[in-house]
C-alpha positions in Angstrom: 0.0 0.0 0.0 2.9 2.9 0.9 4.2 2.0 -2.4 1.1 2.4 -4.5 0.9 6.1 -2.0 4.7 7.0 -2.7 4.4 6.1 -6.7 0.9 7.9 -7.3 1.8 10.3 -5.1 4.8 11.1 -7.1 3.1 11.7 -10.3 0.2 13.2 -8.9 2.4 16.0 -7.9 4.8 15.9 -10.7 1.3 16.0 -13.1 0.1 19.2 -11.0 3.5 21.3 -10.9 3.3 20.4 -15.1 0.5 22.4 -14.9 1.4 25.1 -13.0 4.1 25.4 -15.4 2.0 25.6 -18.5 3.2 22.6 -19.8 -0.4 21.1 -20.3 -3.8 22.4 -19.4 -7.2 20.2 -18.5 -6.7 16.7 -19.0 -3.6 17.1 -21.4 -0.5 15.1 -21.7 0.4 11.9 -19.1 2.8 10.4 -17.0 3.8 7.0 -16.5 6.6 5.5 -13.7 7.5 1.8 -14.2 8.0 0.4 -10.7 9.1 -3.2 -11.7 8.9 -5.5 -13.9 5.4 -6.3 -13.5 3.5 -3.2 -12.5 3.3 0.4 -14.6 1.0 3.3 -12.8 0.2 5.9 -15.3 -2.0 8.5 -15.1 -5.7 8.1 -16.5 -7.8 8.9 -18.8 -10.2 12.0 -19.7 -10.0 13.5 -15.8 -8.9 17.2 -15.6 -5.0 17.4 -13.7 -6.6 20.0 -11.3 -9.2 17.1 -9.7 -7.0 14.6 -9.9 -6.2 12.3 -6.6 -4.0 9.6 -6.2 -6.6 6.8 -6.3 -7.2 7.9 -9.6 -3.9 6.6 -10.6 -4.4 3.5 -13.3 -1.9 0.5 -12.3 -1.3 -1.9 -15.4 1.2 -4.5 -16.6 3.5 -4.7 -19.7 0.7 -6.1 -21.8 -1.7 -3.1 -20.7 -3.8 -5.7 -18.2 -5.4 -2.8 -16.1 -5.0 -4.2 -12.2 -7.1 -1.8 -10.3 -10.2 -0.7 -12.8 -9.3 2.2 -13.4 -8.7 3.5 -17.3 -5.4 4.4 -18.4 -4.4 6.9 -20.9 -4.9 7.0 -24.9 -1.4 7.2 -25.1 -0.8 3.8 -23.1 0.5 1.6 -26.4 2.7 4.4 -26.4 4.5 4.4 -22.9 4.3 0.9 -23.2 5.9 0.2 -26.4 8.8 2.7 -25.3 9.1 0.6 -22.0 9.3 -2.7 -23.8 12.4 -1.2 -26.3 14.4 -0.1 -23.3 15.2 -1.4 -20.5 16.4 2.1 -19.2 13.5 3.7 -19.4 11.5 3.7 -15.8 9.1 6.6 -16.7 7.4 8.9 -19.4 6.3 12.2 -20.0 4.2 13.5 -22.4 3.4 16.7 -22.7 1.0 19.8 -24.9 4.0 22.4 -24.0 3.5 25.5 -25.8 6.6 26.0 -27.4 7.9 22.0 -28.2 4.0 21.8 -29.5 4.6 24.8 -32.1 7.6 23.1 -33.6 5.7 20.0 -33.5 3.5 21.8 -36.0 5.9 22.8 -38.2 7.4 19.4 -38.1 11.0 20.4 -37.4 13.6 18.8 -35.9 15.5 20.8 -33.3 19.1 20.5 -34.4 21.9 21.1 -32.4 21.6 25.2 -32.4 22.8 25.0 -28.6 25.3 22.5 -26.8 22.2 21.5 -24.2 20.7 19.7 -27.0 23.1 17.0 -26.0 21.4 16.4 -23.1 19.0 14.7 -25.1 21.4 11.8 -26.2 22.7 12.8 -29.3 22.8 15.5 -31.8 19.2 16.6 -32.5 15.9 16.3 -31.2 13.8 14.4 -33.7 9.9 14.9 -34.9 8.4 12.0 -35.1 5.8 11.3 -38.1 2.3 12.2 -37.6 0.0 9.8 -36.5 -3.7 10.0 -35.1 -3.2 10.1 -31.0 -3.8 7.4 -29.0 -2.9 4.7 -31.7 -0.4 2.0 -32.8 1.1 3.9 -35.3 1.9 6.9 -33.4 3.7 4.5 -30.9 5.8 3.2 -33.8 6.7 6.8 -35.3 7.6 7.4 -32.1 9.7 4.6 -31.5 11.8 5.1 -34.8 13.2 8.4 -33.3 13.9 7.6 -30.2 16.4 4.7 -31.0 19.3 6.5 -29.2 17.0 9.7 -27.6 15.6 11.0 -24.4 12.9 13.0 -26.1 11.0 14.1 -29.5 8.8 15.9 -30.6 5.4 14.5 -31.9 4.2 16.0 -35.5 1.0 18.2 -34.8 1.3 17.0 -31.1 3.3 18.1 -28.4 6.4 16.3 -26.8 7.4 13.0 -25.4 10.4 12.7 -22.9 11.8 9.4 -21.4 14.3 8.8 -18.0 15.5 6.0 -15.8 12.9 7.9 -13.1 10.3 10.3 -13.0 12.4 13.0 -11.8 14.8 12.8 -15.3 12.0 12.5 -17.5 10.1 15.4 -15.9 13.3 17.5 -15.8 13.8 16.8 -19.9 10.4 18.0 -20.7 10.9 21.0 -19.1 14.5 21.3 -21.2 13.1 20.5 -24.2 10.4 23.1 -23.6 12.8 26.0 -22.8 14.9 24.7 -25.9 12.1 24.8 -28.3 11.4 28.2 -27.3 14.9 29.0 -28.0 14.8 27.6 -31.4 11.7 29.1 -32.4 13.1 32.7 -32.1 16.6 31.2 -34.3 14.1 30.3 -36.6 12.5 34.0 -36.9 15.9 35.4 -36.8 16.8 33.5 -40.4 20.4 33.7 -38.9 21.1 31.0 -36.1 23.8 29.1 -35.9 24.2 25.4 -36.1 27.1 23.8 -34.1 29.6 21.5 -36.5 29.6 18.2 -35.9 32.9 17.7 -34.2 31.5 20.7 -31.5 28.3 18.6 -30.9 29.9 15.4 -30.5 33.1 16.7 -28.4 29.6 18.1 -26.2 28.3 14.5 -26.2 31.4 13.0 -25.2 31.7 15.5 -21.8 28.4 15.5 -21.1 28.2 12.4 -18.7 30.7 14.2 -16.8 28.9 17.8 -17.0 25.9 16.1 -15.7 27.2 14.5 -12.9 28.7 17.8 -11.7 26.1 20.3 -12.6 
């Protein structure tokens, strides 16, 4: 029972401060945390974040078996086909964010226009096709961009952010929101500029270090 308390509780509040932030509004976006193996608590379906309570919290297996009657999100094929692909991945957040949502419209990638993109696992942050929401496609779009990532963007959508906890994953969305922000303006400007390739990966090869001391 404390564990159910301490994971729902977790993303309850994680789910609320999102809000606060603007990152969704109503009953946008979820969170998922996988506890083990067997169990998955994700947020539900079609309930507004504001009157949301822990015992709302939907607890399901790998296969999407719901375990305590309570409706998980659309997106659940898609937090669970990215925890079946990784094994590092112990939670996800998705997320209507303004700014991520605006390039998700334009159906850009975010390339590597600032050295923080490497936090993100590689050189750019990817768009992932459009699919309807919700589906089995959208999953696997999603899946194809996020080989070697910690987040994309999703075309016409919003953003999608992975972490080995729910404090990573939360902390990226937040990142790439601020960063999609950042490129939005480079993009008005008509005169960013785009690191080389040997900057971006000498960034990528320091940044386990940089995060460790940060």
């Amino acid at each position: 029972m404390n564990k159910i308390k301490n994971t729902s509780g977790k993303i309850l509040e994680t789910y609320k401060n999102h809000l606060d932030k603007g990152l969704n509004i109503g009953a946008e976006g979820n969170i998922s945390v996988r506890v083990n193996d067997e169990e998955i608590y994700i947020t539900p379906s079609g309930i507004n974040i504001s009157d949301l309570d822990q015992a709302q919290i939907s607890i399901i297996d790998i296969d999407g078996y719901v375990k305590n009657k309570i409706q998980p999100s659309s997106e659940v094929d898609l937090h669970l086909s990215l925890y079946k692909s990784r094994k590092d991945i112990n939670s996800v957040v998705h997320c209507h964010s303004q700014w991520a949502s605006t390039l998700s419209c334009l159906r850009k990638d975010i390339p590597p226009f600032h050295y923080m993109i490497a936090e993100f696992g590689g050189k750019d942050v990817k768009c992932a096709k459009y699919a309807t929401f919700g589906t089995k496609e959208l999953a696997q779009n999603v899946l194809k961009v996020m080989r070697d990532r910690k987040g994309c963007l999703l075309s016409n959508h919003g953003q999608i952010c992975v972490g080995n906890g729910l404090e990573e994953a939360s902390h990226l969305s937040l990142a790439l929101e601020k960063l999609s922000k950042q490129y939005f303006f480079c993009l008005l400007s008509k005169s960013n500029v785009i690191l080389k390739d040997e900057e971006i990966n000498e960034v990528i090869r320091l940044f386990p270090g940089y995060k460790s001391k940060r």
